[in-house]
C-alpha positions as CSV (number, residue, x, y, z in Angstrom):
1,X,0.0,0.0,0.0
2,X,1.4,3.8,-0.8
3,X,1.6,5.8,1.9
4,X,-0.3,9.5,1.7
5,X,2.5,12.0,1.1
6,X,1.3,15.2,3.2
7,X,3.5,17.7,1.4
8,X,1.5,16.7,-1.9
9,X,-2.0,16.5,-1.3
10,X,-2.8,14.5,-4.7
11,X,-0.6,11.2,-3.5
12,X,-2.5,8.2,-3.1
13,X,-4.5,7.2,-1.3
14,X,-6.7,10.2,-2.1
15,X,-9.3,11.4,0.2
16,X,-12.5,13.6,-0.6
17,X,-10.7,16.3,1.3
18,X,-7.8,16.0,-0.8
19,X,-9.4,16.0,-3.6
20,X,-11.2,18.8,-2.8
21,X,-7.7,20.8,-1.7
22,X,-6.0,19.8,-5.1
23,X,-9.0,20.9,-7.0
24,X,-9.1,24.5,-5.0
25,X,-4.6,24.6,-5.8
26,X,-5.5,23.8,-9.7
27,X,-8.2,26.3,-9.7
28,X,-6.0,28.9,-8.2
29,X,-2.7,28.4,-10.7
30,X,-5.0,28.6,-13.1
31,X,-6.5,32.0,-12.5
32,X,-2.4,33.2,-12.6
33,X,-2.3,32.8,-16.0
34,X,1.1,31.1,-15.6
35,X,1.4,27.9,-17.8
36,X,4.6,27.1,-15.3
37,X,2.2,27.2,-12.5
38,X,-0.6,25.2,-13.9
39,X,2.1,22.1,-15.0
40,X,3.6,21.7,-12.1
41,X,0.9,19.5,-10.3
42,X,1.4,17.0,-13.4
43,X,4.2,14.4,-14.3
44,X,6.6,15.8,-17.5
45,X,4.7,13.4,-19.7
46,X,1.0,13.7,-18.9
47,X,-1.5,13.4,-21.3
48,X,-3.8,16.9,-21.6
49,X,-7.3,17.6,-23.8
50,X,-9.1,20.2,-24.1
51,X,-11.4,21.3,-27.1
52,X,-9.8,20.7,-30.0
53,X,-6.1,20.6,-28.9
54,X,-4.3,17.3,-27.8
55,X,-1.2,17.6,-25.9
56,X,1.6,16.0,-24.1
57,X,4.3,16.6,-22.0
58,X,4.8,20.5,-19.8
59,X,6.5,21.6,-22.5
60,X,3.8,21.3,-25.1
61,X,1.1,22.5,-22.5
62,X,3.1,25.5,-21.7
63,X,3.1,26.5,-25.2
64,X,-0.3,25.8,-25.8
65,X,-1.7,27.7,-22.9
66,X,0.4,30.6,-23.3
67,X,-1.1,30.7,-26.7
68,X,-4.9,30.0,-25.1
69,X,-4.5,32.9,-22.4
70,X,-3.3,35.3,-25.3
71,X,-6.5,34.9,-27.3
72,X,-9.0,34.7,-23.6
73,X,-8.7,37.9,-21.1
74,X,-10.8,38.1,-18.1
75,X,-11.2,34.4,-17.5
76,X,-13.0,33.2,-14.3
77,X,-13.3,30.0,-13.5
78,X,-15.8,27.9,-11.3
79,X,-15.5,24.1,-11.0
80,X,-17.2,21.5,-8.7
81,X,-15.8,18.1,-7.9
82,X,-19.1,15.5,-8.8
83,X,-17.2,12.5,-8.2
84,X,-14.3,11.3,-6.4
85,X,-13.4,7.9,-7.0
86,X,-9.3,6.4,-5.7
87,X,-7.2,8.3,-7.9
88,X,-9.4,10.1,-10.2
89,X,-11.7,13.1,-10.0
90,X,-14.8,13.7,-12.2
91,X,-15.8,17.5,-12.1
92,X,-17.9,20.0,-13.6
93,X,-16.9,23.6,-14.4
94,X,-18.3,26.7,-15.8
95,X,-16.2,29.7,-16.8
96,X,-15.9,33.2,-18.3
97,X,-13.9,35.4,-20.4
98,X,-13.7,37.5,-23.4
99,X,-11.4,37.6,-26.5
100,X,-9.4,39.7,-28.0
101,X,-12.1,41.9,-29.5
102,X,-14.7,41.9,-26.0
103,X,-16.8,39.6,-27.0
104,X,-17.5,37.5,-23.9
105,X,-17.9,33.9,-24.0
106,X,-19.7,31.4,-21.0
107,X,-18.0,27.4,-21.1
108,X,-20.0,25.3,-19.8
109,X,-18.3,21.4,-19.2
110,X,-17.1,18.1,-17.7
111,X,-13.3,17.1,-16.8
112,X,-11.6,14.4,-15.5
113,X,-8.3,14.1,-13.8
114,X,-6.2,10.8,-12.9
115,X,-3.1,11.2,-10.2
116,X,0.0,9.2,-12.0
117,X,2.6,7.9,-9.4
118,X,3.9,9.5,-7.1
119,X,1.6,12.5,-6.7
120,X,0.9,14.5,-9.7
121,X,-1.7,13.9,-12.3
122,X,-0.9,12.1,-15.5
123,X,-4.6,13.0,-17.7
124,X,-6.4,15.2,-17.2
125,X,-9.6,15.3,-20.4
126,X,-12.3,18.0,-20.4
127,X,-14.9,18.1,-23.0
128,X,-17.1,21.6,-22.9
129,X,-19.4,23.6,-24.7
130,X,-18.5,27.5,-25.9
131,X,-21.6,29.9,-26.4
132,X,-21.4,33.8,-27.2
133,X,-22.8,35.9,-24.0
134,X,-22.7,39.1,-22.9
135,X,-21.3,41.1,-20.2
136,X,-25.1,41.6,-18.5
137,X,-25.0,37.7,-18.3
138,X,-21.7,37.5,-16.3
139,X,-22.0,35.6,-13.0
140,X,-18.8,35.9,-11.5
141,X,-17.4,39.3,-11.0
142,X,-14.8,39.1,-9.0
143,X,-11.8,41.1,-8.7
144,X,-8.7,39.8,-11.4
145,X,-7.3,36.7,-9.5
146,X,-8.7,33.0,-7.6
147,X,-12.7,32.5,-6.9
148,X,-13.1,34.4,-3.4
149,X,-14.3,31.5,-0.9
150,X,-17.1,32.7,-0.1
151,X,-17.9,33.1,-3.6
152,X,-21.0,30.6,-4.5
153,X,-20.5,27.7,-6.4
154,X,-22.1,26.2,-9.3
155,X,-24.2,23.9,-7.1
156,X,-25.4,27.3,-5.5
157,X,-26.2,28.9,-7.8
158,X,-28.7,26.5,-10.0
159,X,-26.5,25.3,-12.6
């Protein structure tokens, strides 16, 4: 049996609070903006989808993102874990931004992570839906930056 690594919260065995702490320190690199940030949490050759793009490895992830975050400003990001299972995480997420010309957009979509050994995840898939909005149909309007805590959740909110 592995033994639970406290300085990396992801290690197995994974509990629901663990789960729920890795998915609050993914969120929060996230909303930096910083590709170096985001990667670190996974092994060098994990396995990353999103949309339409396919990647592998930091490196190729860095690039991409850096190219994603160029084209996407404003970006806030609400996701809910729906189902805990070992070493993987189902969860649902909904998320704002605009691009480079203002027009906003609202995501709307499913992801799942698996941890590879020894602590850092190795997949992570998310499939999503893109519609046009506009700014009077914003729900989160925070400051630049992570969800505020006591900022409600998807669950809260109806969705």
């Amino acid at each position: 049996m592995t033994k639970r690594n406290p300085q990396h919260p992801f290690s197995p065995p994974v509990g629901h609070e663990d789960m729920v702490m890795k998915e609050r320190m993914a969120k929060d690199a996230w909303t930096t903006r910083d590709p170096g940030k985001v990667t670190l949490a996974d092994t060098l050759d994990w396995t990353w989808r999103n949309r339409s793009a396919h990647r592998g490895g930091r490196a190729q992830v860095d690039v991409y993102l850096t190219e994603k975050w160029a084209a996407e400003n404003g970006r806030r990001l609400v996701r809910e874990i729906r189902a805990p299972s070992g070493t993987r995480i189902a969860l649902r997420f909904c998320d704002e931004w605009n691009d480079q010309v203002g027009q906003g957009y609202c995501a709307h979509g499913n992801a799942t992570w698996e941890c590879g050994e020894p602590h850092h995840m190795a997949v992570r898939q998310a499939s999503l839906t893109v519609v046009p909005d506009a700014e009077a149909d914003r729900k989160f309007l925070w400051a630049k930056g992570p969800r505020p805590l006591k900022h409600p959740g998807l669950a809260d909110r109806g969705h």
